[in-house]
C-alpha positions, 0 to 999 in steps of 0.5 A, spaced: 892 529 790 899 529 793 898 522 796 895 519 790 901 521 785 906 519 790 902 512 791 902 511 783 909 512 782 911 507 789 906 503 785 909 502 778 911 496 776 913 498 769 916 505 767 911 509 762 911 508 756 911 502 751 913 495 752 914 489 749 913 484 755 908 477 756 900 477 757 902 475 764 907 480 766 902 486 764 897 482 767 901 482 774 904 489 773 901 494 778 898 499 774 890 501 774 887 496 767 880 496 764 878 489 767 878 491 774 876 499 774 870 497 771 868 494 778 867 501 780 861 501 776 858 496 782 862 499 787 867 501 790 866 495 795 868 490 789 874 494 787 877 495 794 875 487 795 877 485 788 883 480 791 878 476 795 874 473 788 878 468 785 879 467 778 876 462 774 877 461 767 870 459 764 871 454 757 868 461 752 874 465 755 879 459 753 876 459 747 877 466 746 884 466 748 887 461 744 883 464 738 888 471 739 894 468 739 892 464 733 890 470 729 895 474 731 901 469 734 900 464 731 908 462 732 907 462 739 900 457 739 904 450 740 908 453 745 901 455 750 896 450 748 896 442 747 891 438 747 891 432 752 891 424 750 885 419 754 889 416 759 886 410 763 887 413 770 883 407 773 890 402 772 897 404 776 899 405 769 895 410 765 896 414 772 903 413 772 903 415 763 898 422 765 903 424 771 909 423 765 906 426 760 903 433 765 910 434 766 912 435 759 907 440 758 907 444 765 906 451 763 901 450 757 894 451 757 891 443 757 885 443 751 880 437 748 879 435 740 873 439 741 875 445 743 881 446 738 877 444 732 872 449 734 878 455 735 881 452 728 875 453 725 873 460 727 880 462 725 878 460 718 872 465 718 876 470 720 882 469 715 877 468 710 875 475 710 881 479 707 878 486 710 881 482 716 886 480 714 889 486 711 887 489 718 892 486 722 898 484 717 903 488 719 901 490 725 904 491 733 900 485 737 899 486 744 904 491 746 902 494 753 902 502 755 903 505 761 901 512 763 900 517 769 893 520 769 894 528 768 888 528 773 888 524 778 895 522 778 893 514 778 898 510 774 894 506 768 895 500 763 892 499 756 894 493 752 891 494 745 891 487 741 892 490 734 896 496 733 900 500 727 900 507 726 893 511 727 889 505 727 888 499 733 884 493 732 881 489 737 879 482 736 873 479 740 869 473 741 862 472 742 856 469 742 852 474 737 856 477 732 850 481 730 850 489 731 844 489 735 846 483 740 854 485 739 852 494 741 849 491 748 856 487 749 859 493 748 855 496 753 856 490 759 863 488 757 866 495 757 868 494 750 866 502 749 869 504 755 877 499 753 877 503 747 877 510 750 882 508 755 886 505 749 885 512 746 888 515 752 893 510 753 896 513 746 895 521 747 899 519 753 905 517 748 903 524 743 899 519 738 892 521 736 887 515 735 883 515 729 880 508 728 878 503 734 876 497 729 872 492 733 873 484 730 869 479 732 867 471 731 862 468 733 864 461 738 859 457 736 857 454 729 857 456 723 862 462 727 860 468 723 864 474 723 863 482 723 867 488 723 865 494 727 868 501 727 866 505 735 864 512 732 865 518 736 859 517 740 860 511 744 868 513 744 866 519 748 860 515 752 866 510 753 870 516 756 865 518 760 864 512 763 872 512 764 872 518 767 867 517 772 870 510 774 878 513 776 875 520 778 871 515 784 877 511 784 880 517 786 875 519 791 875 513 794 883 512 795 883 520 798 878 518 803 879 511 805 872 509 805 870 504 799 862 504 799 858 498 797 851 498 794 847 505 795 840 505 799 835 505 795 827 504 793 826 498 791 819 496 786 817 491 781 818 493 774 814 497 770 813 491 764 809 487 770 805 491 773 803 493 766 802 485 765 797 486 770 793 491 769 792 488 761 
């Protein structure tokens, strides 16, 4: 343990507590996130190994990028993001132009038409709703906690998108905003897992969450929107799944062994065997 809580504070980037830094310098500091101790629900291996896959950002990611920070930024959405003219890079000159004009806009994120009216578009579902508008007025936006965990001593960070007093809200995008289909996303992205991880963050700064608000906004037409409160009992699964990950986390970093798939049996599922049977 002694190893572990001296390696955590080496580690630290930032000192504990609340900070009011940029997306890339939380995700450059060098606590434990929600992202990559969700690897330890695959294995260990992924997580030891995480540095070797590279990051690829897919089109729905940008999408949902440029959708928070125009719900909640909105001042800083012409400074990240710029749509790119045609140019004709088969003459001299429109190469010539696209070099230019790459440029003038290092630094920001390049869109198309198609996606920007598609993020203006499921901005307008979510300020139609007053209900969602009211939650995130006034609130602090993405403000970054780091914190020590009591038990295994592991240095951790939360990143909560909306936040003002008792109350976090969490802005998602999705293909199926529908309870059902959103229940088993929640499931698979680690969205009940983020939200005990954010309620911990907090009772680490003496602040006891009451309400974890998940919005979402569906990326396709005609971009429906939900609201959802995480009740106690995916909040304390959440937790479960928390505590299992960095208590193996820890486990792994004491013995230095970083297993990958276990052994195991392996069958044919029970749906295709009773197909056969019929």
């Amino acid at each position: 343990m002694k190893a572990i809580l001296s390696e955590a504070k080496k580690d630290m980037t930032y000192d504990y507590g609340v900070h009011d830094i940029s997306n890339a310098d939380y995700h450059n500091s060098s606590a434990i996130s929600r992202s990559s101790l969700m690897l330890m629900l695959k294995s260990a291996y992924h997580y030891k190994n995480k540095d070797m896959v590279e990051f690829k950002e897919s089109k729905s990611m940008r999408i949902g990028s440029m959708v928070h920070t125009l719900m909640m930024e909105p001042h800083l959405f012409d400074d990240e993001y710029v749509i790119q003219p045609e140019f004709n890079k088969r003459t001299k000159a429109g190469k010539e132009d696209f070099a230019l004009w790459s440029e003038t806009v290092k630094g920001k994120v390049i869109s198309t038409i198609e996606e920007m009216e598609t993020v203006r578009l499921m901005h307008s579902s979510l300020n139609g709703n007053k209900q969602i508008a009211q939650l995130f007025k006034d609130a602090d936006i993405e403000k970054s906690i780091f914190w020590q965990d009591i038990e295994t001593g592991l240095a951790l960070k939360a990143r909560p998108d909306a936040w003002k007093g008792n109350l976090v809200i969490d802005l998602k995008t999705t293909k199926d905003a529908s309870m059902r289909k959103f229940m088993y996303s929640c499931i698979d992205y680690g969205y009940f897992l983020q939200a005990a991880m954010i309620r911990e963050s907090l009772r680490s700064i003496g602040q006891e969450l009451e309400q974890y608000v998940i919005v979402c906004v569906e990326n396709t037409a005609p971009y429906a929107h939900a609201i959802y409160v995480v009740d106690e009992v995916a909040m304390d699964w959440g937790y479960n799944q928390f505590r299992y990950c960095l208590n193996k986390l820890s486990d792994c970093m004491m013995a230095g062994v970083w297993p990958s798939y276990d052994t195991q049996m392996i069958s044919v599922p029970e749906y295709l065997r009773k197909s056969e049977d019929e």
